[in-house]
Each structure stands twice: as structure tokens, then as C-alpha cells.
C-alpha positions, 0 to 999 in steps of 0.5 A: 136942833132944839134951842136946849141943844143949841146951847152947848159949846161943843156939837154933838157928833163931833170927834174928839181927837184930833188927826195927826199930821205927818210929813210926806217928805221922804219915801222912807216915811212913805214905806212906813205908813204903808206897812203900819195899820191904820191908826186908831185916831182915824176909828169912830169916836166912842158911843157914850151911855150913861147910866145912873142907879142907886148903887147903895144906901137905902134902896141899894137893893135895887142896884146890887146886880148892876155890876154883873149887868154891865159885865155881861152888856159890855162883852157883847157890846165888844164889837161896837155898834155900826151906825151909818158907815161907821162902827162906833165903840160903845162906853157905858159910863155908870154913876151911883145915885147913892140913892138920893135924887139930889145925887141922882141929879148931880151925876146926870148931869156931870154925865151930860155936861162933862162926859157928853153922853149921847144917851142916858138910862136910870132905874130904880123908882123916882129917886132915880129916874126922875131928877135924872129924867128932868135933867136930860129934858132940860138939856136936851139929851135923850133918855130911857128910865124903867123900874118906876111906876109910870105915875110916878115917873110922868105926873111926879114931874108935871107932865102933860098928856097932852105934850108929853116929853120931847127927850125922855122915855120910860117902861114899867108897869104903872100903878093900875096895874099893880092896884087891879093885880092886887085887888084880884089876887086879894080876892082869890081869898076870904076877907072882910074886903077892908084894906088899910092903905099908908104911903110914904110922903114922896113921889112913888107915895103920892102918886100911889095914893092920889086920884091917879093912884091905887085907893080908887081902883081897890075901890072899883074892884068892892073893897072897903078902903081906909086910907091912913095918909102918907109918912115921912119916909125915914120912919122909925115908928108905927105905932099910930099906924098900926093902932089904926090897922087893928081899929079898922080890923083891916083884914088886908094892909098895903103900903109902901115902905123902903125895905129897911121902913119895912123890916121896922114896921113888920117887927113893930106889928109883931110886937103890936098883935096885928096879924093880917091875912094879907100884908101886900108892901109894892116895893118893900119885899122886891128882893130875896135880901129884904124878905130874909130880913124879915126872918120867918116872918117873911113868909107869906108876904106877898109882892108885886111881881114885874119880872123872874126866872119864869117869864117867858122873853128872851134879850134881843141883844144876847139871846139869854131866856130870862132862866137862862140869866138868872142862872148865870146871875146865881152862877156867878155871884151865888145869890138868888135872882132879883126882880131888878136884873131884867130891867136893868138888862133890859134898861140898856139893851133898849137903849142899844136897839134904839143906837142901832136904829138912829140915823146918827148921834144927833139927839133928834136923829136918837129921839126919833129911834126912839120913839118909834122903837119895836123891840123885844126885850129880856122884860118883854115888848117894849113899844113906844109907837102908841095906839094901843093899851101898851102906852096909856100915854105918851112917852110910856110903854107899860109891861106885864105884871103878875102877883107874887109871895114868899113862901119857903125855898129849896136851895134859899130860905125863900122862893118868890111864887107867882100865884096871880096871873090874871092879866098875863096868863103866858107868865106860869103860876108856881102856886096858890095864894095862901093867907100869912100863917103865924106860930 
């Protein structure tokens, strides 16, 4: 075992009751062994996952469907996982980050050290996935993270191409992805081609607009790029920025911004006079919630689309089409579906295949499952047994990405369409891409 394994106090895979001893001496006590069923002391002990989210604060958002996700995971967890001769009860142990990494830290690693998991999963951007990445690497827990760039989540934690990570892996889209989706949407309408991009001052934004980012390929792709550098995350005031969208007469503007950072900045252009024709905010605009927000300046924004009730994959683990989830998603709580609950289905349904697969719950034996894991999810494929475009790197696995926008809903008072499909044609188009209208 690897020496960050070797260096706890209690080995994994070891029971934790104790057998119970009784006297045999009398047939009485014999005759009533024999009719009782075998006790539960002697069932194998409980598989536990953890998981970490940000459950509230400012990237809420993002978690405000993990309760009907682990609601639906567990019935169908209710008979256990069978791994060897052995049917194992499966305990999902759920932590809120609290959105903030120093948090997202800390309850990994009360999950590590006092719950003992034997498998962890995070989601929801670097906040999130990568303290609690770093933590299980240090300790030697495997791990599986999603909804993160896989810039963000890979080089934000100095990883190496060449070494990759030995206990840590992750799927999402990455940030060439979302930079060539965009770039081609854009050019499906007229513009002066200028984009003005502004970032914010933490691991998605760095990445974002680093060598490894977006600027360079909006480049490659013939656009004027005018790069407004990175602001503290907690803004409350554009006004520089925006002076300098309306000086470079910027046609289009991106940016990422927090959903609340968002609201401010939209109201604040208002307020300014910048009308672009296209305003593409990656992780701003995710969720019905942020865009209502917005009021009717929400309409025609447009996102970045990783998952809907259209993409055509089905669980591996219930069967659900992804329609068939977001319906149940709305039946139950009456709110519109959000991009979100597929990963967050998907985050844990993986990490299920890859219990089902392991020769035991010794983290190498897990780690191993991993790795060579082939799996179809409600996202998608999900491989991490490389040589081909889906893993530009080790220890990630990519997933498609297509582009969207709000326009004006039917049963809500907005509908995320999908009007860019070029780099996965099998995800339908609900409409063309429109340039933002103002009254």
C-alpha cells in the first residue's frame, strides 16, 4: 500500500463491530440460536462515500438539487453493493462546503479522518473539487470530482502531464471546449468580432485566462480579443470595466462571474449604456434562478450548456433518460431543471460503478476500478482508460458540450435552448442563436 496509506491508525477494510461471544453451554441457549436469524453483527460492514458540495452561500446554486439527487441514489442503493462474496450496505455521508474552499477542506477531511470513507465525490467548480481533491491525494483516499473545468481542476493544483494524480479523478468539460463552442456559436452571428474578456481573481479565472485558457483560442478561431485582466471575486463595482467594454466598442463581452457578481454587473451596464449583441458569462447564467434574477434583462444571455432534459444518455444505475430525471426533478420540488443535477446524479452513480467493479475496498484495489472505468452515465460516457480525444490528460475524462440561451419560457419565465451543437451534433437544437434585443 502507498506510504499515505500506510500511515493510518486503523486499516481500511477492517470491520468495525465487534463479534459477539456466546455461551454454548446449555442446549436451551442452543435451540435459541438456532431459530433466530443471523445477526446483523455478522452483515458486511457499510461502504462509505462522501460527498462534498456547496450546499449554500454564493455558489448555492449548484447545489440546491443535492437533496432530491441522494434521495432517488439511495432507494436504489437500498440493496447494497456486492463486492466479492460479500453484499455491502452503502452510506452516502454528505458535507456542505459552504461554498468556500477552506470549508470544502475541512469537512474532507473530518470525512477522511473520522468518518473513514472509502470513496469520496465533489462537485461544483474549484471551490469545491479541488481542496477536497488535494486532501484525498495527501491521504491516499480515492476520489471522483466533476463540474469543474479540467484546467481548472488539474493545472490549479500543479499537476503534472507527465504524473498526473495517483488517487484523484475527475470529468467535466474543459476550457477549450467551452472556449471553441463559444467562438463558433459567436460566429453564427454578425459582429465587429471584438470580445472583451474579464475574469475573476481565483482558480476558474486564472485558468480561464491563462495560456491554457479561453483568449487564445478565441483567437485562433479570427476574433479580436481584448483581455480586461482579472477582479477580486466579491466585486460590487464595474464601473472600470465596463468603461473599457464601451471604449473597445466590444460587440461581444465574457466573462465569469458568480451568480450574485453577475446580477450587479448586468444592472450596472444597464445602468452605463453597454448594450452588447452578445453577453456569454461561463458559470453565471447556469440556472433558471440567476437568470430570473436578472428580470427581463436576462433574456438572450447565453451559456455554456454541459447538460438538459435533451441530451440523449440514460443512468446506468436507474435506467432514468435525462427528460425522464428532469421531470421527476420538477414533479417533486416544482422547480425547473438545472444543468447541475446530471452531474451531480452522474458524480455518484460513477463512483457506484467503479465500487461494483473493485476487487475489494482497499484504496489501490478502488483506484485500480477506477482507472479503468467504462461507463455510461446520465451525462454521457465517462472513461478513464485514455488514448483517445476524451482524455486529453491523465486522470481526466471530458464530456460534451454544446451552447445555449435564455429565451422566454412556456410553464417558466425562462427556457435554456440549445442553439449550438457543432461539436455534438447527437444533443438536438431548440433554436437559432439571436443577438440580446433591448426595449
Amino acid at each position: 500500500m502507498d506510504s499515505k496509506a500506510k500511515g493510518r491508525t486503523t486499516p481500511r477494510g477492517i470491520g468495525r463491530r465487534k463479534f459477539l461471544k456466546y455461551s454454548a453451554g446449555t442446549a436451551a441457549a442452543g435451540a435459541i440460536a438456532a431459530t433466530l436469524p443471523a445477526p446483523a453483527v455478522f452483515a458486511a460492514r457499510p461502504i462509505k462515500i462522501g460527498m462534498v458540495s456547496p450546499e449554500t452561500g454564493p455558489i448555492a446554486a449548484f447545489g440546491e438539487a443535492d437533496r432530491f439527487v441522494l434521495e432517488g441514489i439511495n432507494k436504489a442503493l437500498k440493496g447494497g453493493i456486492k463486492i466479492g462474496s460479500q453484499t455491502h450496505p452503502v452510506e452516502i455521508i454528505y458535507k456542505d462546503s459552504q461554498s468556500n474552499p477552506n470549508r470544502a477542506s475541512e469537512v474532507a477531511a473530518q470525512l477522511i479522518n473520522n468518518d473513514r470513507v472509502d470513496l469520496m465525490v465533489a462537485s461544483s467548480t474549484s471551490d469545491t473539487c479541488n481542496p477536497v481533491s488535494d486532501q484525498c491525494e495527501l491521504n491516499g483516499v480515492p476520489c471522483i470530482t466533476s463540474d469543474d473545468p479540467w484546467q481548472a481542476w488539474f493545472f490549479g493544483r500543479r499537476g503534472n502531464p507527465a504524473e498526473g494524480f495517483e488517487y484523484t479523478y475527475h470529468f467535466f468539460w474543459g476550457f477549450d471546449q467551452v472556449a471553441t463552442t463559444f467562438a463558433d456559436m459567436w460566429k453564427t452571428m454578425p459582429t465587429n468580432n471584438i470580445v472583451c474578456t474579464m475574469f475573476t481573481n481565483d482558480p476558474d479565472g486564472i485558468a480561464a485566462n491563462g495560456d491554457h485558457g479561453m483568449p487564445p483560442l478565441f483567437r485562433s478561431k479570427g476574433f479580436d480579443v481584448r483581455q480586461l485582466g482579472l477582479y477580486p471575486p466579491l466585486s460590487d463595482d464595474f464601473s472600470a470595466q465596463i468603461r473599457e467594454l464601451k471604449k473597445n466598442d466590444a460587440d461581444i463581452a465574457c466573462g465569469i462571474f458568480n451568480p450574485p457578481q453577475f446580477a450587479t454587473f448586468w444592472t450596472q451596464c444597464a445602468q452605463q449604456g453597454y448594450q452588447p449583441k452578445i453577453m456569454t458569462p461561463p458559470k453565471a447564467i447556469l440556472f433558471p434562478t440567476a437568470v430570473e434574477a436578472l428580470g427581463p434583462r436576462g433574456e438572450g444571455t447565453s451559456t455554456e450548456v454541459w447538460w438538459s432534459h435533451h441530451h440523449p444518455f440514460q443512468s446506468g444505475l436507474t435506467g432514468e433518460t435525462a427528460q425522464e430525471f428532469c421531470d421527476a426533478y420538477t414533479a417533486a420540488t416544482g422547480k425547473q431543471w438545472t444543468q447541475p443535477i446530471g452531474f451531480k446524479h452522474a458524480n455518484i452513480e460513477v463512483a457506484v460503478d467503479v465500487l461494483k467493479r473493485s476487487a475489494s475496498l482497499k484504496p489501490e484495489d478502488i483506484v485500480e476500478a477506477i482507472a479503468d472505468t467504462d461507463y455510461k452515465s446520465l451525462v454521457g460516457p465517462v472513461t478513464w482508460k485514455g488514448g483517445g480525444p476524451k482524455n486529453p490528460i491523465k486522470n481526466v475524462c471530458t464530456t460534451p458540450l454544446v451552447g445555449g440561451q435564455w429565451k422566454k419560457g412556456e410553464k417558466f419565465p425562462f427556457d435554456l435552448h440549445i442553439v449550438y451543437n457543432g461539436s455534438a451534433p447527437e444533443i438536438p437544437l431548440d433554436s437559432a442563436f439571436e443577438p440580446i434585443k433591448y426595449s
